[in-house]
N, C-alpha and C positions, 0 to 999 in steps of 0.2 A: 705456718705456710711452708708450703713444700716448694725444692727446687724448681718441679717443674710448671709449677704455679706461679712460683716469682719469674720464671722467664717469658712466662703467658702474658704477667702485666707489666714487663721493662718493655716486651716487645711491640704491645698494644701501644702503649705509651711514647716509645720512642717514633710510632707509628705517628702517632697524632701529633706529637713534633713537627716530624717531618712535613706534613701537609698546614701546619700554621707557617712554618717556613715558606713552603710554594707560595700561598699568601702572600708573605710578607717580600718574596725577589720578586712576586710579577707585580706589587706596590712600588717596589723601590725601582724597578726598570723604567717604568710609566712617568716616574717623578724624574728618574735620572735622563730619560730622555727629554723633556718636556723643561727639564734646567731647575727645576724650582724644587724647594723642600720638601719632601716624602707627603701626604697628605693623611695617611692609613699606616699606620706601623703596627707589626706583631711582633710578638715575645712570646716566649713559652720556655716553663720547667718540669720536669719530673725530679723527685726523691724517694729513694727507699732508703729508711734505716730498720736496721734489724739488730735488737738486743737480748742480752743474754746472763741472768742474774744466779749465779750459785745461790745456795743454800746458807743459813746461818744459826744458829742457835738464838732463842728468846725466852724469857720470860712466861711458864705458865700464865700469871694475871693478865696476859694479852693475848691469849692463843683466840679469845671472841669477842675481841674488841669493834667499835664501831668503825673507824679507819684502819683498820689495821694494813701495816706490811706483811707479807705474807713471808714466812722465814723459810720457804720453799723454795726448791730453786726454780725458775722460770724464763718463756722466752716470748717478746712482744717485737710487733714493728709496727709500720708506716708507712704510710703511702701517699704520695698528693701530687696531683698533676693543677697546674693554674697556667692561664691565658691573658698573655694581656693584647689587650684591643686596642690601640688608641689614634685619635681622631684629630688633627689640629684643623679648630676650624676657624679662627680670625686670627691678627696678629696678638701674639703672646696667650693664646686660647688654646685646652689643649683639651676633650673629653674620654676618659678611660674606663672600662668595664672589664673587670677580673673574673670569669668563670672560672670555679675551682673543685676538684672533687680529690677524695680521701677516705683513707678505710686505714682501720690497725687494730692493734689490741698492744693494749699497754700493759707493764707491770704494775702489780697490785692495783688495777685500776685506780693509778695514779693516785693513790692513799700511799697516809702513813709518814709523806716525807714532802718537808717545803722543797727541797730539790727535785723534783721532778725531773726522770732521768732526758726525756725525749720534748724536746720543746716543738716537733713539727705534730704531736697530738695534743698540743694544747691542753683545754681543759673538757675532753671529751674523746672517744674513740668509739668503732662501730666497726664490726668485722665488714657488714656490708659497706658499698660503696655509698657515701652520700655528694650530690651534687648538690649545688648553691651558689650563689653571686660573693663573693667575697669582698672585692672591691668595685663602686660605681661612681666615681668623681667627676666635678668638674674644674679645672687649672687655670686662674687667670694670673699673668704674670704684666707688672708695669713695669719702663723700663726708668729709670734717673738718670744721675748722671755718672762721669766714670769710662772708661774704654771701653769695648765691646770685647765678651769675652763668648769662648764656645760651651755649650752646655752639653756633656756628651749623652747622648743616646745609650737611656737602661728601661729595666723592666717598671712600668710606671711614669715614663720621663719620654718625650716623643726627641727631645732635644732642640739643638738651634742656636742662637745667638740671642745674644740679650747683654743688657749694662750690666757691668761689675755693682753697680746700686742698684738692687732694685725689691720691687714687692712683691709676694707671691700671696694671693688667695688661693684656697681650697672649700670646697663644697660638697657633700655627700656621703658615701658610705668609705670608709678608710680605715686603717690601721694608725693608731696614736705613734707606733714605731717605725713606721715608713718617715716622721719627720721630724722626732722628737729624740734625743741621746743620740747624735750623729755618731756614737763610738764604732768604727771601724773595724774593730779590731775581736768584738762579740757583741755581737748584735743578729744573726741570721744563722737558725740551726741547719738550713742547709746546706752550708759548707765553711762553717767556725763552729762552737761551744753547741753543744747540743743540751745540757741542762740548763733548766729556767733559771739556777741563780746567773745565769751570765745573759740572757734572754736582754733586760735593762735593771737598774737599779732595783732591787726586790723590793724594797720597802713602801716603792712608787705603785698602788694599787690602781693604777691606771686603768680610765673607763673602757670599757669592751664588756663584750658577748664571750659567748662558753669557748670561740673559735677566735678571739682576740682582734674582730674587727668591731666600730663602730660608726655611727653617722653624725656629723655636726659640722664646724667649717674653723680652718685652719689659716693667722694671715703671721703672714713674715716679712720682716726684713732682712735683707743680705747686703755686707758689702766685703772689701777683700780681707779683711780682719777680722769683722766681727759679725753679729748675727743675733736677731732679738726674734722669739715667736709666741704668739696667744693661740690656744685651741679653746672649744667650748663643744664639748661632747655629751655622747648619750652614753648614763647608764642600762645597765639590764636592769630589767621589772621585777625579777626577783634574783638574789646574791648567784651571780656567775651561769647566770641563764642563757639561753638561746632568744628568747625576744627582749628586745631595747625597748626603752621608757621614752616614749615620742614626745614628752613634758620637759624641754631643752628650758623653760623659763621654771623648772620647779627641781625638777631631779638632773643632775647632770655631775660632770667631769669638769674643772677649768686647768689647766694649765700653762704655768708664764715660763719661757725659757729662754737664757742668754748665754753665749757661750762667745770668745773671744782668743784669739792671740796672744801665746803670755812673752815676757823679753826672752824667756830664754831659747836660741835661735840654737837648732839640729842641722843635721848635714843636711835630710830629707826634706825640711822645713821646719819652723816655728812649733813650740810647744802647743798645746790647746787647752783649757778648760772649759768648763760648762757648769752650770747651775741651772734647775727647775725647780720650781713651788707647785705645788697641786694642792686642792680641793678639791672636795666631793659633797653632793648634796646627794642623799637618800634615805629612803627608810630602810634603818639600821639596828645592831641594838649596838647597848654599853656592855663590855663585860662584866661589867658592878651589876647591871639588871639583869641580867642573864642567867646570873650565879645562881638563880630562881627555879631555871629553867633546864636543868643538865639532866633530866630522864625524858624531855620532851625531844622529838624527833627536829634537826636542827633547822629544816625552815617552815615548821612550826611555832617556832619559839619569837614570842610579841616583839614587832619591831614598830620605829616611831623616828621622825624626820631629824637628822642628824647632821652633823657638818664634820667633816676628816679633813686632816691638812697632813702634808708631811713635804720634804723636799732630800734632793738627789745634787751628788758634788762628782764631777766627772774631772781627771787629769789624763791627758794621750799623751805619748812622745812618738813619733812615727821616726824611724832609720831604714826604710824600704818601701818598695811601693806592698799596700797592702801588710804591712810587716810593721809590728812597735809594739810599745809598752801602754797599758794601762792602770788608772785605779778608779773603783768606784765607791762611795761615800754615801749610804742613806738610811734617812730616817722619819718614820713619821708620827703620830702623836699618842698612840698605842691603846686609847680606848675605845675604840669600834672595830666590829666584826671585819674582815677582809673579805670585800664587795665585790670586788673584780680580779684580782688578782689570786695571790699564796699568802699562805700566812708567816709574814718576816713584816718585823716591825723597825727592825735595826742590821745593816748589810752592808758590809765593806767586803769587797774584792780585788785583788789584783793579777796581773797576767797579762802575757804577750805571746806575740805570733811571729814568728821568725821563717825565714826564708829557708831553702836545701841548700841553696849556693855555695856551703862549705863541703859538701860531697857530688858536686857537680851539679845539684836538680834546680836551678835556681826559681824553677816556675811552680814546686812543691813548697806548699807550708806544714809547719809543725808550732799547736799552740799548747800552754799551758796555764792553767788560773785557778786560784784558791778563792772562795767564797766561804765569807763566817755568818750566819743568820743568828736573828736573835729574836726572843719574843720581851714586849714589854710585862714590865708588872702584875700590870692586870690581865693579862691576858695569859701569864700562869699559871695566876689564881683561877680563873676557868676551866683552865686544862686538869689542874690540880682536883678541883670541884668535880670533875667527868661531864666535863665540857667537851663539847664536840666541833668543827669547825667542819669547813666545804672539804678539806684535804685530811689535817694534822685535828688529834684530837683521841683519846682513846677510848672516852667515855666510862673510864676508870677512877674512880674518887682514888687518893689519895697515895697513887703509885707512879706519878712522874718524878723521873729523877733528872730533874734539867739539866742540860749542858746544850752551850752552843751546839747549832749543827753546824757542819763542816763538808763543805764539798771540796775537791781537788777531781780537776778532770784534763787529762791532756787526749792529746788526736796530730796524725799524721795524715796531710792530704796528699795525695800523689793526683795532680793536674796532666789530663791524659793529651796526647793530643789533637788537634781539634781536626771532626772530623769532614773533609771538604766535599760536599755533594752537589749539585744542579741547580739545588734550591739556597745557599749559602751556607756559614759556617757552624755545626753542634760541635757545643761545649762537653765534656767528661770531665768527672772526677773518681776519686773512687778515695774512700778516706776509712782507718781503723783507730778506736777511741778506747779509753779508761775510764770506767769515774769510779772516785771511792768517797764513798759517805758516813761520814762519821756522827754518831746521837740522830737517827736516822725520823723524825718526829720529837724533835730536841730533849730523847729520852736517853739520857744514858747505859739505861736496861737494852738496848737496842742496837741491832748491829754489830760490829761494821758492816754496809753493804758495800757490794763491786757492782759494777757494770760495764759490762762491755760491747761492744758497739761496731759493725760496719755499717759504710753510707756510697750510695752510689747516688749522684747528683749529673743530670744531664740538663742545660739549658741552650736557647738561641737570642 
């Protein structure tokens, strides 16, 4: 993409902005006169990341491999502009629709490496622009008991008031990670951790589409400490597809999650941990029956109704707003293909995001995180065999030289200031990043990759 390309769609984009904004102050004027809570609320984001991979030495026996990383040097980005609509229509009711569209071109088309350098192209890229519905919900919230607290107003959330106890359904098309690994700290590659290993717990092959939304219904409880939530979602009809399995009583996702207050009390607040369990129902294979199958093209290769489980251990410590320590802990039971997700079977991370405050920027962050992936047993023996997978896989008999992969990524965000027009307040960022990738397809033969990374984030 050329300069004067990328300023054709910041400009379009920051365009379309601006006029969901108009929307959104001649909503808020009507409700602000009239005394009562907003009825109609808009949001709106744009991002571009744009990356940049030097060259590396490899391995002859992979120069035509089936996933391969390309040891060439190369450059990809990203683009996505998303809307939110949302609608409160009785009390604790809230209906939202996400119009989304997005174009990039990733590196090595996103082969080669469970680290996946750019998490806003998910598991698909398309130079042209493709538009689609990305989120369609519906929000019902009860309230218990408890004092009334304020819910603040975000992208997806209309806000309001509501009990410190209470219960939230969900309905519809969504994101598993809009409500699930509440980690603050790396959780949204549009302005924290831009590789999938920091995305959530790698090992959690959490149900989604090639574009990482799905549809099924969501219920939680909250109260000031702790917090318990059930999902029951769709898988894709076939491993990491674009159409979902509408058979929620035969193929699906479940996941249980409980996260809590630990004693040990921070300036900022209270420690946090978290715990999730998932299951998966799909047709799958086993890597033991597969071992069969490693010159057949890989969603060809005979699949049969399977059950995956695995779970994720999440620890936060927050010293800032926005700013703290994490770790993540997952694992899950390493004999079936990866459905929905990357292929990491075993993921422990840590890393935190710190403020500028010590050089005067207090409203800039700077994060940094290590991720170690790992693959089970059997699922080397595959790879070993010239096994091939959705990502990782070289379909090379007998040339893997295993070794953890290893990601290490840090990023500086410079938070711009915000800028004040007619229609209310856009948001800027502008952020510069590193990643380096160590056994880059948990091959030793392989690598090190770099990457490097600017991101310009505008939202309302």
């Amino acid at each position: 993409m050329t300069l004067k390309t990328l300023q054709k769609c910041l400009a379009a984009n920051l365009c379309t902005l601006l006029a969901i904004a108009s929307l959104n102050a001649i909503a808020q004027t009507k409700s602000a006169e009239s005394g009562e809570e907003p009825r109609v609320v808009f949001h709106a984001q744009t991002t571009w990341i744009g990356q940049s991979k030097p060259g590396f030495n490899t391995p002859t026996p992979y120069s035509d491999s089936a996933n391969m990383l390309s040891p060439l040097s190369e450059q990809g980005f990203s683009m996505t502009v998303t809307a939110d609509i949302g609608i409160r229509l009785w009390k604790g009711a809230q209906f939202h629709i996400n119009p989304e569209s997005a174009r990039g071109r990733s590196l090595s088309k996103s082969l080669g490496t469970a680290s996946v350098p750019n998490g806003e192209l998910q598991r698909g890229s398309n130079m042209a622009w493709a538009s689609y519905r990305a989120r369609m919900f519906f929000m019902q919230r009860w309230n218990g008991d408890g004092e009334t607290v304020d819910i603040e107003p975000d992208f997806n959330e209309i806000g309001g008031k509501a009990s410190s106890n209470r219960w939230t359904m969900v309905a519809g098309n969504f994101s598993l990670l809009d409500f699930f690994d509440a980690n603050p700290y790396a959780k949204d590659p549009r302005s924290q951790f831009m590789n999938w290993s920091f995305l959530t717990h790698g090992a959690w092959d959490y149900a989604a589409d090639a574009r990482g939304y799905t549809q099924g219904f969501m219920l939680d409880y909250t109260t000031p400490t702790w917090a318990i939530r059930f999902a029951r979602t769709a898988v894709p009809v076939q491993p990491n597809g674009l159409q979902l399995d509408d058979a929620l009583g035969l193929h699906y996702g479940d996941q249980l999650e409980f996260e809590t207050d630990l004693p040990l009390k921070l300036q900022h607040g209270p420690m946090r941990g978290s715990i999730i369990y998932y299951r998966n129902k799909a047709p799958m294979f086993a890597y033991k029956d597969a071992m069969a199958y490693t010159s057949t093209e890989y969603l060809q290769i005979p699949r049969s109704e399977q059950t995956k489980t695995g779970y994720g251990l999440t620890l936060m410590a927050p010293f800032a707003e926005e700013a703290g320590l994490f770790f993540r802990y997952s694992k899950n039971d390493g004999n079936f293909e990866q459905y929905n997700f990357v292929e990491i079977d075993q993921q422990w991370s840590v890393g935190g995001v710190f403020t500028g405050k010590g050089w005067g920027r207090s409203q800039d962050r700077v994060g940094v995180a290590l991720a170690v992936n790992d693959l089970s047993p059997a699922h080397q023996d595959y790879f070993n065999a010239g096994g091939k997978g959705f990502f990782v896989g070289d379909g090379v008999a007998n040339t893997l030289k295993y070794g953890s992969e290893r990601a290490l990524e840090t990023w500086y965000r410079w938070n711009l200031n915000d800028v004040n027009t007619r229609v209310g307040k856009l948001q800027n960022a502008f952020s510069v990043g590193w990643q380096h990738i160590m056994n880059p397809g948990y091959n030793q033969d392989r690598g090190p990759m770099n990457v490097y990374s600017v991101r310009w984030h505008s939202e309302f």
